[in-house]
N, C-alpha and C positions, 0 to 999 in steps of 0.2 A: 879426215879433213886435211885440206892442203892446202901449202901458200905458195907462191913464186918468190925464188931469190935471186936479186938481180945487183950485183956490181954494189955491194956492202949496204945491202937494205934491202927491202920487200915492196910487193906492188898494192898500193894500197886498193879500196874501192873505187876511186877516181879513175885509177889508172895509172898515178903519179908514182916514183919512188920514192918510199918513206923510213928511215932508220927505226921509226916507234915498232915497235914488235907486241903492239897490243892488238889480238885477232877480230874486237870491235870495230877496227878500222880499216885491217886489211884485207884483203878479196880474196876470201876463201872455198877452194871447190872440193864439193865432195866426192869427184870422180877421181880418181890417179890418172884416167884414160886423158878427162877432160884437160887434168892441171898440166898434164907432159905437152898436151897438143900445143896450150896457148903459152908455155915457158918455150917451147922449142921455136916458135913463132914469133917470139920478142928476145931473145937470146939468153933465156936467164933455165934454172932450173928447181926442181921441185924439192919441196921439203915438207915431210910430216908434220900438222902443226903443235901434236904433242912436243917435238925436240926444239920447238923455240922455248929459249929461257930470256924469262923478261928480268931487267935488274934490277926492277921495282916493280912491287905491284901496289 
């Protein structure tokens, strides 16, 4: 599972950027193929969603 990291936060579901690092919210894909293609297409890049650490849960 992957997220995109974009400019001190993530892309949510929306679309939007969001600092919350909760993976309920965020748009997550289970390709690396897929998440490289659509980070390299909005300037941001890919991040395993295991290494987000949330600072509350």
């Amino acid at each position: 599972m992957y997220v995109i990291k974009v400019m001190h936060g993530y892309i949510d579901k929306s679309g939007a950027r969001t600092r919350k690092k909760d993976p309920k919210i965020l748009m997550v894909f289970t390709s690396q193929v897929e998440s490289a293609a659509f980070a390299h297409k909005i300037g941001g890049h890919v991040k395993p969603l295991a290494q987000i650490k949330s600072g509350h849960e």
